[in-house]
HTML snippet that shows the backbone in 3Dmol.js (N, CA, C, O; Angstrom):
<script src="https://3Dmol.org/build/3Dmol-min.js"></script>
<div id="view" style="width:600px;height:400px;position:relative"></div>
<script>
const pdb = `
ATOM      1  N   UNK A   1     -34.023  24.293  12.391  1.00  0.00           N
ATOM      2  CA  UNK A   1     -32.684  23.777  12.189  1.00  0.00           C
ATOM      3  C   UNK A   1     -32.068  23.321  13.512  1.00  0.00           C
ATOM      4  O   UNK A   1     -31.209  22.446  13.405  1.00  0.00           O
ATOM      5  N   UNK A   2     -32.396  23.820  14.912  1.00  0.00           N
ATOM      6  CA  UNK A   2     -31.943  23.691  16.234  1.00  0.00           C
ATOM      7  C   UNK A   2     -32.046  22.056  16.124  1.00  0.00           C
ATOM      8  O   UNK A   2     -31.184  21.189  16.267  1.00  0.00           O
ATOM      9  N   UNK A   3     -33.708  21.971  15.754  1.00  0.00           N
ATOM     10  CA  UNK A   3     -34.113  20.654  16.389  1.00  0.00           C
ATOM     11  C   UNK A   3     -33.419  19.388  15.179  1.00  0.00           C
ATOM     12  O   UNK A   3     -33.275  18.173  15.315  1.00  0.00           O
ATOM     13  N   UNK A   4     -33.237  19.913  14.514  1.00  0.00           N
ATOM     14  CA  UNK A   4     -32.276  19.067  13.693  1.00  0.00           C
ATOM     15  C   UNK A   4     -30.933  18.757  14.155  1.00  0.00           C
ATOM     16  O   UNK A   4     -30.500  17.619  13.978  1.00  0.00           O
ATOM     17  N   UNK A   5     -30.057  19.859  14.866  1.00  0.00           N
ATOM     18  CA  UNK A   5     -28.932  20.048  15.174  1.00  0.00           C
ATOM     19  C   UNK A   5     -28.975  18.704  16.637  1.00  0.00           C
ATOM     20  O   UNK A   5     -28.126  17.875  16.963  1.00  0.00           O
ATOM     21  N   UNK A   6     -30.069  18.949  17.095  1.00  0.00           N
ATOM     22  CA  UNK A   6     -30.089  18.236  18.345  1.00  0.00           C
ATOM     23  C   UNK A   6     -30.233  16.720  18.429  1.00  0.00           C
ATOM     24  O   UNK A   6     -29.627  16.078  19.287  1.00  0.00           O
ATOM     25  N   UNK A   7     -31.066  16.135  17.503  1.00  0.00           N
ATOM     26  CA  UNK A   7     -31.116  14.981  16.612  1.00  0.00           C
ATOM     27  C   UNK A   7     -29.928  14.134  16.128  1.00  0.00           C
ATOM     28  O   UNK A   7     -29.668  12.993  16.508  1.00  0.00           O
ATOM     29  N   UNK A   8     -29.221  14.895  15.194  1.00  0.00           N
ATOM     30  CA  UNK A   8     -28.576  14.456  14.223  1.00  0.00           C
ATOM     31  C   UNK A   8     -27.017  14.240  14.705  1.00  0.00           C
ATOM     32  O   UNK A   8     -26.351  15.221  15.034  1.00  0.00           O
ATOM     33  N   UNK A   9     -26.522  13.049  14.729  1.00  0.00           N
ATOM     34  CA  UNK A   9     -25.315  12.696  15.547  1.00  0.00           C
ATOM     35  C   UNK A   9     -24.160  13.932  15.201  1.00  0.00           C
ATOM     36  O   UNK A   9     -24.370  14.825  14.379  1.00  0.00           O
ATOM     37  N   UNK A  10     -22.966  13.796  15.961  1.00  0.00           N
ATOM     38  CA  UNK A  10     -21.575  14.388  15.207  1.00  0.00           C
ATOM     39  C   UNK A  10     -21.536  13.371  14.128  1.00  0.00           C
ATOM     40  O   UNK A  10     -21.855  12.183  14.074  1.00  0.00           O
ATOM     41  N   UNK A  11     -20.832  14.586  12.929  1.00  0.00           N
ATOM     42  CA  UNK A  11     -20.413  13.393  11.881  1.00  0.00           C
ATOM     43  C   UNK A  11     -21.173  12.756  11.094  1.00  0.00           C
ATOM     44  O   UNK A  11     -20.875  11.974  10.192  1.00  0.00           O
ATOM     45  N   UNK A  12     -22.263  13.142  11.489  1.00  0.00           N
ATOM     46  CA  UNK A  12     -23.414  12.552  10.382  1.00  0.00           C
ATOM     47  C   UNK A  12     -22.857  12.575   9.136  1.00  0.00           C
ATOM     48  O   UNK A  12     -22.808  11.440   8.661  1.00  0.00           O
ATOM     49  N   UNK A  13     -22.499  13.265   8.553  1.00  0.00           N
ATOM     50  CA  UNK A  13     -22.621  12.966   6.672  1.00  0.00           C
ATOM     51  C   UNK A  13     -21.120  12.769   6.576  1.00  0.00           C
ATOM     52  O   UNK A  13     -20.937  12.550   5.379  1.00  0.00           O
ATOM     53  N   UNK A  14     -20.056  12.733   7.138  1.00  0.00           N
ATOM     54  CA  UNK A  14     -18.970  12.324   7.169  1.00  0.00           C
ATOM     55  C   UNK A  14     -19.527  10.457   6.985  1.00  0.00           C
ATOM     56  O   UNK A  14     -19.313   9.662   6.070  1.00  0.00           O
ATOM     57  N   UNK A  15     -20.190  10.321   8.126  1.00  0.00           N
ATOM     58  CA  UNK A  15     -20.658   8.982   8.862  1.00  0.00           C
ATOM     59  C   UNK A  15     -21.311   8.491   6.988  1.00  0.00           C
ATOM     60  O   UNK A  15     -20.632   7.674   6.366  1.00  0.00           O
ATOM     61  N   UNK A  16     -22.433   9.010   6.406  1.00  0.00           N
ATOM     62  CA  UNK A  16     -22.845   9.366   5.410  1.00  0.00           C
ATOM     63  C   UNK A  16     -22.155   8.642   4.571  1.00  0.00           C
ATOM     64  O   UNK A  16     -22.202   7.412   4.547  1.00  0.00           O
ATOM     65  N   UNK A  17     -21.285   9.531   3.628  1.00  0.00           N
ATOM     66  CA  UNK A  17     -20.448   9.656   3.083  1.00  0.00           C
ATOM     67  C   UNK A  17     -19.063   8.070   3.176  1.00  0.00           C
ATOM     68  O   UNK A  17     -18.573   7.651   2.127  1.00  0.00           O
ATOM     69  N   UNK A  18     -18.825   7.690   4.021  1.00  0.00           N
ATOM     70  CA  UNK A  18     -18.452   6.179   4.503  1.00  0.00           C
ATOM     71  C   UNK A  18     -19.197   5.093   4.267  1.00  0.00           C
ATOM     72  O   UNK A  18     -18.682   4.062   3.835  1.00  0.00           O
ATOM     73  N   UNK A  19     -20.300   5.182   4.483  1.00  0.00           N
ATOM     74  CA  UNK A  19     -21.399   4.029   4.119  1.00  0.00           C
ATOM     75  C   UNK A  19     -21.635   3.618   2.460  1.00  0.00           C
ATOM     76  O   UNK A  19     -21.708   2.511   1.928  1.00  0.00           O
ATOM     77  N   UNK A  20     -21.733   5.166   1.816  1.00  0.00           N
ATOM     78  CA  UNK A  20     -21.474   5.186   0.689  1.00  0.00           C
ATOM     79  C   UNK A  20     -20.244   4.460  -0.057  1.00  0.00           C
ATOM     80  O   UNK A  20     -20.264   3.826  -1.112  1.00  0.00           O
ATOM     81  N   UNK A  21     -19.382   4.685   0.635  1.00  0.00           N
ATOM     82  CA  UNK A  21     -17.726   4.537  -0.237  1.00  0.00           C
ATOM     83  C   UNK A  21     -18.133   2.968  -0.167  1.00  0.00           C
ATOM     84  O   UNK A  21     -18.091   2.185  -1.115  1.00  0.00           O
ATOM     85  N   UNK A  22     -18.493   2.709   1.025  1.00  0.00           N
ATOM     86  CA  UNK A  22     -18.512   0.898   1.244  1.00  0.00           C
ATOM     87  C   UNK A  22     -19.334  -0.315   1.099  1.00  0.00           C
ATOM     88  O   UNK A  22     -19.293  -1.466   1.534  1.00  0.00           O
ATOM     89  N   UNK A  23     -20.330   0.586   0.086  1.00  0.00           N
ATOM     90  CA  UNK A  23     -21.681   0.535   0.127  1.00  0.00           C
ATOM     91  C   UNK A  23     -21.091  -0.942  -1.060  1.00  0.00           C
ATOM     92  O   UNK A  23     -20.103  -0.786  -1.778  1.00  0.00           O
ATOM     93  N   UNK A  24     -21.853  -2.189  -1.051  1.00  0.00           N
ATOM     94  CA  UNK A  24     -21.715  -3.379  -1.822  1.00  0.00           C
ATOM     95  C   UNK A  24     -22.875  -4.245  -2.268  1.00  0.00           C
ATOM     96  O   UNK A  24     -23.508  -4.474  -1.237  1.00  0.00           O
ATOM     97  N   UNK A  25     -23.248  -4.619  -2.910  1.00  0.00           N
ATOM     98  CA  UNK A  25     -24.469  -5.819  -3.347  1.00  0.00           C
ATOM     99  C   UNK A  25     -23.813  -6.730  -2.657  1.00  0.00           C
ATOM    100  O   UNK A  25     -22.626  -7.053  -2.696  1.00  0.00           O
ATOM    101  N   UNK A  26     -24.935  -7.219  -1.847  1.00  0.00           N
ATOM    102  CA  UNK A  26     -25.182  -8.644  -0.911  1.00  0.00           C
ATOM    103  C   UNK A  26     -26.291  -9.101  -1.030  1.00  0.00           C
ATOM    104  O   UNK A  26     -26.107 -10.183  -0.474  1.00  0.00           O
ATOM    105  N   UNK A  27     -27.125  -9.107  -1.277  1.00  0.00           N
ATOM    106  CA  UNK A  27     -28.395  -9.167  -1.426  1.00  0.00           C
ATOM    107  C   UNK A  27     -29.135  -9.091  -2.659  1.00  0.00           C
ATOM    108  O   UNK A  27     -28.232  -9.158  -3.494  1.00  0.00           O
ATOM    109  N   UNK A  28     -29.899  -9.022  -3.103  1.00  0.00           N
ATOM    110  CA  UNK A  28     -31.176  -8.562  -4.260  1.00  0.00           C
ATOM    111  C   UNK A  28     -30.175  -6.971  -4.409  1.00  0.00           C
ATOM    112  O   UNK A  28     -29.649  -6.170  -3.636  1.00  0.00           O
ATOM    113  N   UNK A  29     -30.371  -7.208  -6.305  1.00  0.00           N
ATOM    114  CA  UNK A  29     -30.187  -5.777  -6.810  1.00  0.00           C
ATOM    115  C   UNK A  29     -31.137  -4.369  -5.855  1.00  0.00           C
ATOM    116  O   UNK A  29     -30.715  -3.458  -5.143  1.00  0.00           O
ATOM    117  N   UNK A  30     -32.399  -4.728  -6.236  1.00  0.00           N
ATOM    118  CA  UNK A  30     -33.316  -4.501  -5.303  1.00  0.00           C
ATOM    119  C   UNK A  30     -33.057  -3.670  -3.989  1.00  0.00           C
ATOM    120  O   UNK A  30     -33.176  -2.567  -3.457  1.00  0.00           O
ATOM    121  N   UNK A  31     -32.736  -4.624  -3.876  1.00  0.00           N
ATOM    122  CA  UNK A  31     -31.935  -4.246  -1.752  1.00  0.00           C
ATOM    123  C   UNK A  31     -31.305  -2.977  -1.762  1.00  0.00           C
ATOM    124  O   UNK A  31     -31.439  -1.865  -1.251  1.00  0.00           O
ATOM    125  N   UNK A  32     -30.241  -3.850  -2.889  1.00  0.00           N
ATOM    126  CA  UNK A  32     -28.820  -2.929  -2.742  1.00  0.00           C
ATOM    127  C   UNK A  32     -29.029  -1.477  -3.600  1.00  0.00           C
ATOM    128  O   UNK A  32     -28.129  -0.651  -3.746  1.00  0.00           O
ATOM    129  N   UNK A  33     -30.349  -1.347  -4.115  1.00  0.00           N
ATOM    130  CA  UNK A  33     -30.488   0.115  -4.720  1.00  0.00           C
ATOM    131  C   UNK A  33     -30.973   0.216  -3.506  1.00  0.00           C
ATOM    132  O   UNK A  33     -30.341   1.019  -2.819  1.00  0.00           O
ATOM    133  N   UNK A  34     -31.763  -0.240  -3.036  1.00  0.00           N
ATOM    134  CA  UNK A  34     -32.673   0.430  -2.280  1.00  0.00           C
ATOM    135  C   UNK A  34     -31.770   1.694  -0.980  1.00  0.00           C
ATOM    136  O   UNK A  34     -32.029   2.849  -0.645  1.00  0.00           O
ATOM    137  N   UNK A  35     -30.821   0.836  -0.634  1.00  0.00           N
ATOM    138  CA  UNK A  35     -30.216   0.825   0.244  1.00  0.00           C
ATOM    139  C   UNK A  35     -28.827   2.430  -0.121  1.00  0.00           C
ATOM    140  O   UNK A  35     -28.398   3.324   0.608  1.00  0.00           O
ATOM    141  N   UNK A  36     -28.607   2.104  -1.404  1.00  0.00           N
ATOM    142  CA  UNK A  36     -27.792   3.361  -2.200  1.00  0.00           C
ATOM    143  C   UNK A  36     -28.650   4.876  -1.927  1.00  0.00           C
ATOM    144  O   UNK A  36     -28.194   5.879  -1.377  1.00  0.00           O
ATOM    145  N   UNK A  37     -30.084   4.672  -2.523  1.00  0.00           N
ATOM    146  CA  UNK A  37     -31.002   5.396  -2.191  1.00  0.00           C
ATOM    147  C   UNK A  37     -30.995   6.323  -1.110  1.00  0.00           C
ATOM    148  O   UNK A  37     -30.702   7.518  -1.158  1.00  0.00           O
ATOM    149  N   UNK A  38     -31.529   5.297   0.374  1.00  0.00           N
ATOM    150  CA  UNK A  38     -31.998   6.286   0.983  1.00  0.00           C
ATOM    151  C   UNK A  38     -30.043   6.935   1.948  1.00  0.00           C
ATOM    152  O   UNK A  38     -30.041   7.668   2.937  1.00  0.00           O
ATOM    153  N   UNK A  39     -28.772   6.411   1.298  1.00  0.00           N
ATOM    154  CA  UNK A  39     -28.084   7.130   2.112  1.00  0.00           C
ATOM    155  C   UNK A  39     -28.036   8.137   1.032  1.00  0.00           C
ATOM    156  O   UNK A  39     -27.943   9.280   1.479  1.00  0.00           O
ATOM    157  N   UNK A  40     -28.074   8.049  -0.341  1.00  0.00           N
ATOM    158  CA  UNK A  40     -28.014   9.376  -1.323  1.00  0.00           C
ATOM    159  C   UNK A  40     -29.196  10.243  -1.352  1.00  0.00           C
ATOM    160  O   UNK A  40     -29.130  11.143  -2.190  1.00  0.00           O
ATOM    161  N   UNK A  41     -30.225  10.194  -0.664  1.00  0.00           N
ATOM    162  CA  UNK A  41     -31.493  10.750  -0.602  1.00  0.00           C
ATOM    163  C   UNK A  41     -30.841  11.852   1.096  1.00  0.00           C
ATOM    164  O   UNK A  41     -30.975  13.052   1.335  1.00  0.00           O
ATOM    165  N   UNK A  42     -30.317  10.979   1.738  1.00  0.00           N
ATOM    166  CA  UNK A  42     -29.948  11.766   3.434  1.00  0.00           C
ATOM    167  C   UNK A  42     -28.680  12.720   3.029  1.00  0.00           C
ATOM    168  O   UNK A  42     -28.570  13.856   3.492  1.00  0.00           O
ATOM    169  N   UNK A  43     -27.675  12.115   2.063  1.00  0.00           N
ATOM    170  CA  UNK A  43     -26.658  13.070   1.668  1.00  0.00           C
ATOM    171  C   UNK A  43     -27.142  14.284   0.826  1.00  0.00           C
ATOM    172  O   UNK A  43     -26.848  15.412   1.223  1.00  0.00           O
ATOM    173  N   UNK A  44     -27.803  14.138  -0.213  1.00  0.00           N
ATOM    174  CA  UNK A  44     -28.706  15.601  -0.749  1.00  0.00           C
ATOM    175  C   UNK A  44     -27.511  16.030  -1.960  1.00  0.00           C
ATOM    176  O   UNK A  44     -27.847  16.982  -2.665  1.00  0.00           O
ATOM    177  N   UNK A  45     -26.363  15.504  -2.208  1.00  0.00           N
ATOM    178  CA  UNK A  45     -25.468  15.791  -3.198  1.00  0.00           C
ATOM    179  C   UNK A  45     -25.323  15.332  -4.301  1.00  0.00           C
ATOM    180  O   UNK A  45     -24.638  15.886  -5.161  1.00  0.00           O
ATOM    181  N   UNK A  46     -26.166  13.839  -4.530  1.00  0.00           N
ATOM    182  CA  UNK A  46     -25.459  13.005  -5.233  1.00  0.00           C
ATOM    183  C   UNK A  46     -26.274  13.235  -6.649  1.00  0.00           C
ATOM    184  O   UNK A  46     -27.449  13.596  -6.702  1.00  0.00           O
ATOM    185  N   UNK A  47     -25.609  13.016  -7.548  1.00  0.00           N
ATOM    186  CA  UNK A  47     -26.337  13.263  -9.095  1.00  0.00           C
ATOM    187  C   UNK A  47     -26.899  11.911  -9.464  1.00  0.00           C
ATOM    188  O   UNK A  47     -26.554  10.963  -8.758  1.00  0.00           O
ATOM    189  N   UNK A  48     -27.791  11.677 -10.565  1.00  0.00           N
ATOM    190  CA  UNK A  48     -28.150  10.723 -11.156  1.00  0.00           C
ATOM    191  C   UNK A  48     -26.659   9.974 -11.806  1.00  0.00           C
ATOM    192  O   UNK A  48     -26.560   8.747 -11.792  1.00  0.00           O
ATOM    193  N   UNK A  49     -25.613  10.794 -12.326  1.00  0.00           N
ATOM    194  CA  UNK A  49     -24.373  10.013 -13.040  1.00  0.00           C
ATOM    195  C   UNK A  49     -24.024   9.271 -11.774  1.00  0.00           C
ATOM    196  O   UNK A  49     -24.140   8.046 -11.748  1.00  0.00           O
ATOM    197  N   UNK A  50     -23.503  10.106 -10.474  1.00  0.00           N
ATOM    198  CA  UNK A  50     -22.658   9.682  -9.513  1.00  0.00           C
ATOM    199  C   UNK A  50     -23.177   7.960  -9.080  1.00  0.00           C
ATOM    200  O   UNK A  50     -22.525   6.923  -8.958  1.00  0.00           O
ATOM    201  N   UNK A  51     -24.395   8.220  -8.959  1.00  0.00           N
ATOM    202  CA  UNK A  51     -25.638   7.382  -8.545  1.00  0.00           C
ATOM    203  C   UNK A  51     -25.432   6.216  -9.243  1.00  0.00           C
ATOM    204  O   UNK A  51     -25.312   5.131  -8.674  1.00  0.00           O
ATOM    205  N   UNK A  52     -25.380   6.369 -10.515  1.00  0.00           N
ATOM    206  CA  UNK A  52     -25.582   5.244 -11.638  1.00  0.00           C
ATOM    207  C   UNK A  52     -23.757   4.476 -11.382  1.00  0.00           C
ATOM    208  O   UNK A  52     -23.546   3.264 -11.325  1.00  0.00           O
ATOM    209  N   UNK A  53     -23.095   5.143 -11.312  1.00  0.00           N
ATOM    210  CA  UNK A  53     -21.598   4.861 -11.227  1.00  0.00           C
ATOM    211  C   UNK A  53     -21.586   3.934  -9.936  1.00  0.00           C
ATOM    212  O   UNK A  53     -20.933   2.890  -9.976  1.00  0.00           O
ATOM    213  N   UNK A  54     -22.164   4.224  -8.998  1.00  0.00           N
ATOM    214  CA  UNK A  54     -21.694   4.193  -7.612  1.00  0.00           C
ATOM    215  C   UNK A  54     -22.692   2.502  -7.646  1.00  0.00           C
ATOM    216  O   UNK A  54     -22.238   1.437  -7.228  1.00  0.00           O
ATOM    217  N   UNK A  55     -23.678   2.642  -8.076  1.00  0.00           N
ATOM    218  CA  UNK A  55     -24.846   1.643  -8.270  1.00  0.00           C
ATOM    219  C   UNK A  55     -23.454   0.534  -9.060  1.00  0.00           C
ATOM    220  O   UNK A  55     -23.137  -0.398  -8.321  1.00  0.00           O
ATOM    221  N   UNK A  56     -22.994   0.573  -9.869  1.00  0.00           N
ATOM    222  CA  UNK A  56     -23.077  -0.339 -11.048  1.00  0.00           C
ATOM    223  C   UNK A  56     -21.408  -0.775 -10.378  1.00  0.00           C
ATOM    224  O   UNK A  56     -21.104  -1.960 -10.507  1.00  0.00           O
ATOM    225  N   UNK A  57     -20.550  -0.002  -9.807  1.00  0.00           N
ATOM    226  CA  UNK A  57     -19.382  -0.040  -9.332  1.00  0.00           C
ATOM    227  C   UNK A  57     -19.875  -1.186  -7.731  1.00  0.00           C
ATOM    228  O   UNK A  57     -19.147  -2.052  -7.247  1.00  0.00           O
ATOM    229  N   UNK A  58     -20.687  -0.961  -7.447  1.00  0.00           N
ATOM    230  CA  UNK A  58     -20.974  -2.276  -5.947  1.00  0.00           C
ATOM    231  C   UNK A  58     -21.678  -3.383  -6.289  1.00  0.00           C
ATOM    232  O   UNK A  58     -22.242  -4.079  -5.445  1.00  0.00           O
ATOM    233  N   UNK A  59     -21.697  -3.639  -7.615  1.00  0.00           N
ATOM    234  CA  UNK A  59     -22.186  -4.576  -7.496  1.00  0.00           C
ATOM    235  C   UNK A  59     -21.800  -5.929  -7.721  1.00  0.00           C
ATOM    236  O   UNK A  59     -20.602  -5.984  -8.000  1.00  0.00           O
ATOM    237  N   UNK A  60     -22.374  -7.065  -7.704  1.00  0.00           N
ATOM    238  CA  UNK A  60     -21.765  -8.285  -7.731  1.00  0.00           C
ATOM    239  C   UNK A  60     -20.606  -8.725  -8.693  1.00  0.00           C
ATOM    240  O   UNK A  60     -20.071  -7.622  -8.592  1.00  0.00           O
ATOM    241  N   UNK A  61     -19.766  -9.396  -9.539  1.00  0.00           N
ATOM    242  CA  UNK A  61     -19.119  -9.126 -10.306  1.00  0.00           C
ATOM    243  C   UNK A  61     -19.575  -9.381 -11.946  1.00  0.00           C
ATOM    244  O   UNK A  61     -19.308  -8.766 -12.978  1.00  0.00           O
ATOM    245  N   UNK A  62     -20.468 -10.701 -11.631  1.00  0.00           N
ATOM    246  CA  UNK A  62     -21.178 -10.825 -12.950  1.00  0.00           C
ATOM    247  C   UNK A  62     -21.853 -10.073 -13.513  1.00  0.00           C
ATOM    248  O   UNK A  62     -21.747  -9.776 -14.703  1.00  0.00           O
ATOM    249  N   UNK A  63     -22.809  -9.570 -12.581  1.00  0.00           N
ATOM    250  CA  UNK A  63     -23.711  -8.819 -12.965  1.00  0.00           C
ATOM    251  C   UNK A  63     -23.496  -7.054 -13.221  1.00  0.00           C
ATOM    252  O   UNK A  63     -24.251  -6.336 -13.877  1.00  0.00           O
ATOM    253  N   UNK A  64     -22.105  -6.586 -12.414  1.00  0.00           N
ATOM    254  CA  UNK A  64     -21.620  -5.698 -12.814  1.00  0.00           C
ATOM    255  C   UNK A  64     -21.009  -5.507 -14.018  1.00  0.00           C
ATOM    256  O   UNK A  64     -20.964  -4.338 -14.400  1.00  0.00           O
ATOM    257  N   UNK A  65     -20.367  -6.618 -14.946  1.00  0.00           N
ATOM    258  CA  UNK A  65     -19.842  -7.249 -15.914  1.00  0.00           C
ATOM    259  C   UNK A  65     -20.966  -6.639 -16.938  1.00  0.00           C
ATOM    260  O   UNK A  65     -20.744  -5.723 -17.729  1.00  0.00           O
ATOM    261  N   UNK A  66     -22.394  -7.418 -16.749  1.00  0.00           N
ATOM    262  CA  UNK A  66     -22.962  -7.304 -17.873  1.00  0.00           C
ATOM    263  C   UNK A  66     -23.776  -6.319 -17.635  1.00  0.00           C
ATOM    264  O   UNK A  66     -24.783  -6.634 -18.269  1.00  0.00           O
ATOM    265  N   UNK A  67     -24.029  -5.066 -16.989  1.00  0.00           N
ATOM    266  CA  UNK A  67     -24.626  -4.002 -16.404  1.00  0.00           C
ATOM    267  C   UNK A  67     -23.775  -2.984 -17.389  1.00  0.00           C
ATOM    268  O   UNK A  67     -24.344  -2.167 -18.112  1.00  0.00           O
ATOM    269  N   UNK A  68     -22.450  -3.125 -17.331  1.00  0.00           N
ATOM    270  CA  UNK A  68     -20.984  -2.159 -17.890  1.00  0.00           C
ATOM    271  C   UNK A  68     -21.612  -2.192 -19.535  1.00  0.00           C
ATOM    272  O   UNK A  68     -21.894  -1.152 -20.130  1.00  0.00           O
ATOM    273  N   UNK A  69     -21.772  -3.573 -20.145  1.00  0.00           N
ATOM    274  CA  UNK A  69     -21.920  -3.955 -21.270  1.00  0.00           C
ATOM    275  C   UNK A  69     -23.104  -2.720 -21.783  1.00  0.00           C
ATOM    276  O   UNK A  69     -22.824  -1.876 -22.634  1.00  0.00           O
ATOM    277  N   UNK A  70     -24.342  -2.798 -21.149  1.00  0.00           N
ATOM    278  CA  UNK A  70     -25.508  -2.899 -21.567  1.00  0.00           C
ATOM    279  C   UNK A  70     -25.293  -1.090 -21.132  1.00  0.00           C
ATOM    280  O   UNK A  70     -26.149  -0.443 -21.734  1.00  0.00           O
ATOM    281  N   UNK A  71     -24.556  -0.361 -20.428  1.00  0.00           N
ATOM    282  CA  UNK A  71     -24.279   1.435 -20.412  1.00  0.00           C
ATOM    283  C   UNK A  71     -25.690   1.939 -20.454  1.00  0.00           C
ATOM    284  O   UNK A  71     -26.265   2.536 -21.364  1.00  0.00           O
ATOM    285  N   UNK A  72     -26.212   1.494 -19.029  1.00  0.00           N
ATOM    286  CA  UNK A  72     -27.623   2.107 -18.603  1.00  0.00           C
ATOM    287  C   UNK A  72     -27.146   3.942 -18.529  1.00  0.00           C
ATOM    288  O   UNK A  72     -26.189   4.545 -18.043  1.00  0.00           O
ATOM    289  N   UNK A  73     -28.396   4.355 -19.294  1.00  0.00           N
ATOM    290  CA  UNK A  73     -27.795   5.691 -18.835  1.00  0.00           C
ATOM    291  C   UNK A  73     -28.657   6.511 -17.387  1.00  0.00           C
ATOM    292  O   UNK A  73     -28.288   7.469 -16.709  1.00  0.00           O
ATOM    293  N   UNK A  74     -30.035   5.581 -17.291  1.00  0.00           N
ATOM    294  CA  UNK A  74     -30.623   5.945 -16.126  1.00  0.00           C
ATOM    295  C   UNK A  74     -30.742   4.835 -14.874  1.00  0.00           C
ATOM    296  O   UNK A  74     -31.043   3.650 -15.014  1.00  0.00           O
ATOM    297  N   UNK A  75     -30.445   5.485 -13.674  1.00  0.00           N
ATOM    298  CA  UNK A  75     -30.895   4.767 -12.536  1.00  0.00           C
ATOM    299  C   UNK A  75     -32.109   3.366 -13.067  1.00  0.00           C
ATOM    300  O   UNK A  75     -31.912   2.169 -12.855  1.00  0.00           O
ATOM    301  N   UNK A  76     -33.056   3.833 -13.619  1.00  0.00           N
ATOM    302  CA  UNK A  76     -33.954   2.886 -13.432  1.00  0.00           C
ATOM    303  C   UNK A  76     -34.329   1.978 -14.197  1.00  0.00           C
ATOM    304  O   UNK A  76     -35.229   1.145 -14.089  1.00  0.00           O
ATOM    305  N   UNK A  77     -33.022   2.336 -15.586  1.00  0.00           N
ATOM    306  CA  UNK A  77     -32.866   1.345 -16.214  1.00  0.00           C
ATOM    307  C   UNK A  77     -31.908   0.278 -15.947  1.00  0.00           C
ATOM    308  O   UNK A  77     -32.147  -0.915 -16.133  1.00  0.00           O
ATOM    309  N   UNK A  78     -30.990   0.681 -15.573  1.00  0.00           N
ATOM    310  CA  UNK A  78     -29.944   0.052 -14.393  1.00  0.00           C
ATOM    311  C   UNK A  78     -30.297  -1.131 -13.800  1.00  0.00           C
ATOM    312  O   UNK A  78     -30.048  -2.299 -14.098  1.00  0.00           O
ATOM    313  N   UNK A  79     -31.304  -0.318 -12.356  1.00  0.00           N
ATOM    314  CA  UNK A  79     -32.473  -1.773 -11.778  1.00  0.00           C
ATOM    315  C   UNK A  79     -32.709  -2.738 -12.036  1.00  0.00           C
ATOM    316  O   UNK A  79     -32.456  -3.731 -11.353  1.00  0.00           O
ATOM    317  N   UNK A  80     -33.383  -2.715 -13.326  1.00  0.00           N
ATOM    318  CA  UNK A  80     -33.928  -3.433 -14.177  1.00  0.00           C
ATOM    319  C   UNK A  80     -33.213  -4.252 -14.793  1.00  0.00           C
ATOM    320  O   UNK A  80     -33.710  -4.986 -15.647  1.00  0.00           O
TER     321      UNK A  80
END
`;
const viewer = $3Dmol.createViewer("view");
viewer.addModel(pdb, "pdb");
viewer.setStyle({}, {cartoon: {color: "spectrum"}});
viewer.zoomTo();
viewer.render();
</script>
């Protein structure tokens, strides 16, 4: 845990946790999971609901539009 402590900036999951809130599709759906992923994989909190919410809430507007419609109930149907 030291060598973690020594590593890992101040503020890390504060830092975390920000990236998240601001987190947006710019890119390929693709990307932009990808990208949801590995900061919810480094945070260690996040649920599959939060995930799916947080996914479908950044994304473009059309496609968030018809994402809402279609009430994926899993991440990886979502993606898709």
């Amino acid at each position: 845990m030291a060598l973690l402590d020594y590593f890992i900036r101040p503020n890390h999951i504060r830092r975390l946790r920000d990236q998240w809130a601001e987190a947006r599709q710019i890119g390929s759906v693709q990307e932009y999971h990808s990208h949801l992923a590995r900061i919810a994989m480094q945070l260690n909190t996040i649920n599959e609901e939060e995930f799916i919410d947080k996914f479908i809430r950044g994304l473009k507007s059309n496609t968030r539009t018809e994402l809402e419609f279609q009430d994926p109930k899993a991440i990886a149907e979502a993606v898709k």
